[in-house]
C-alpha positions as a Markdown table, in Angstrom:
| # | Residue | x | y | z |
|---|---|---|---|---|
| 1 | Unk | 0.0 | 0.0 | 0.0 |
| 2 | Unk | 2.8 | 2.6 | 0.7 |
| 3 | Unk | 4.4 | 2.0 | -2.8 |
| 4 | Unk | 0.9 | 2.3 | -4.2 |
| 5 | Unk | 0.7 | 5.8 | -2.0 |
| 6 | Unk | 4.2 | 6.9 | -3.1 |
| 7 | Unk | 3.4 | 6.6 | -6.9 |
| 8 | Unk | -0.5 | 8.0 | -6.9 |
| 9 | Unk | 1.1 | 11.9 | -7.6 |
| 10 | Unk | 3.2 | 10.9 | -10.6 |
| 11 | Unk | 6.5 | 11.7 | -9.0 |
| 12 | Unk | 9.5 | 11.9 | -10.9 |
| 13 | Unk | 12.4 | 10.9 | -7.9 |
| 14 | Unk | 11.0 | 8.0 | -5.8 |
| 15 | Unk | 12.6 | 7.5 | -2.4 |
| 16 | Unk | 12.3 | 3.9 | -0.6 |
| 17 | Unk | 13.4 | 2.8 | 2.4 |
| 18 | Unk | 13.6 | -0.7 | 3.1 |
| 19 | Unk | 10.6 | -1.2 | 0.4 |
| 20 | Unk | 10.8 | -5.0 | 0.6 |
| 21 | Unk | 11.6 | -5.4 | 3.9 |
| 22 | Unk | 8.8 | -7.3 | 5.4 |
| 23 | Unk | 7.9 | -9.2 | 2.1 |
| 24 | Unk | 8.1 | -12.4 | 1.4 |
| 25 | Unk | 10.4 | -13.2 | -1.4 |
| 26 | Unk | 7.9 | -13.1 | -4.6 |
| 27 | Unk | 6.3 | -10.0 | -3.0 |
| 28 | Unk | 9.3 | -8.6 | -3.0 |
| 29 | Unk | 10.3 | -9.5 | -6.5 |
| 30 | Unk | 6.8 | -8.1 | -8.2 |
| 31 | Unk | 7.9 | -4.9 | -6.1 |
| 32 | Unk | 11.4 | -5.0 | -7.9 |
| 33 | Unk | 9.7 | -5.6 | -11.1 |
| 34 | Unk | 7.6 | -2.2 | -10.9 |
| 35 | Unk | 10.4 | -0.1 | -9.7 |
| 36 | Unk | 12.3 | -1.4 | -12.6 |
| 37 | Unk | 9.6 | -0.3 | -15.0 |
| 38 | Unk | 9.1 | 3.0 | -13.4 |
| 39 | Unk | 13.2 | 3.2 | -14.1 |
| 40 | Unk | 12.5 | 2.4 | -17.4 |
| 41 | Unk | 10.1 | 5.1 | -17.5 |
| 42 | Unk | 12.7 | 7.4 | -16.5 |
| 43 | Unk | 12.2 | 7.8 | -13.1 |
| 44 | Unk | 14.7 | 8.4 | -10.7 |
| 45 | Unk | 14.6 | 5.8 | -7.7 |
| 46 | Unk | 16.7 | 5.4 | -4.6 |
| 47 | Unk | 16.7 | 3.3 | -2.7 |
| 48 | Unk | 18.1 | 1.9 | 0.7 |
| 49 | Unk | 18.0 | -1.4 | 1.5 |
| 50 | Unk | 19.9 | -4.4 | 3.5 |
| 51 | Unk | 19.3 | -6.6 | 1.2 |
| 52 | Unk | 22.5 | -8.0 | -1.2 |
| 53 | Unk | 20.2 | -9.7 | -3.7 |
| 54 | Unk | 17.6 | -6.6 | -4.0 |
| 55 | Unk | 20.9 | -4.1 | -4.2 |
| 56 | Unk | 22.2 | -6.0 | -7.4 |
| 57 | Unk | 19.2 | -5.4 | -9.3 |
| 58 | Unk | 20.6 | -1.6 | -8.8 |
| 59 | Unk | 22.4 | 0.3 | -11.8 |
| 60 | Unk | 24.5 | 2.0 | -9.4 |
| 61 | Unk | 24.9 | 1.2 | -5.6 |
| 62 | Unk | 26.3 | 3.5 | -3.1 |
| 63 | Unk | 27.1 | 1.1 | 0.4 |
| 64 | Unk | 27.8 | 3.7 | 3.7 |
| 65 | Unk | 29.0 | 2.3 | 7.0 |
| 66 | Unk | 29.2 | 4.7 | 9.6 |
| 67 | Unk | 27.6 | 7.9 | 7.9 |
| 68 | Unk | 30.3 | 7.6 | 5.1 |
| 69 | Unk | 30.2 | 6.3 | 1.6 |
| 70 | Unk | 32.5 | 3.3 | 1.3 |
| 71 | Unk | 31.4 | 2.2 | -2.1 |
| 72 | Unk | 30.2 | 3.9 | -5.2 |
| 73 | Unk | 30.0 | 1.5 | -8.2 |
| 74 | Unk | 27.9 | 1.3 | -11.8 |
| 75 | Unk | 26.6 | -2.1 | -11.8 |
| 76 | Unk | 25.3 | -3.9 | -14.9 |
């Protein structure tokens, strides 16, 4: 329901935190799957999440540890 919320105004930069965190694992990948095509749409996305497998789907990922950037890569 909060991704539906987030995307009901059209935005063009969509911020998510942790937006599969409480999923189950093809919950999680029909999530991916939309913020893909809303990418594809060319709309900006960022997103924060603990997750290795749901970071790789990134284009570019950006990994902090201790308020700092330690990692800032292209991917794919």
């Amino acid at each position: 329901m909060a991704v539906a919320r987030a995307l009901v105004n059209n935005p063009s930069i969509i911020l998510a935190d942790e937006p599969t965190g409480n999923l189950d694992s093809a919950s999680s990948l029909e999530i991916m799957a939309l913020f893909e095509n809303l990418h594809r749409d060319d709309r900006t996305l960022i997103l924060v999440t603990h997750e290795a497998d749901i970071a790789q789907r990134a284009k570019r990922l950006i990994q902090m540890k201790d308020g700092k950037v330690v990692q800032d890569k292209k991917i794919g």
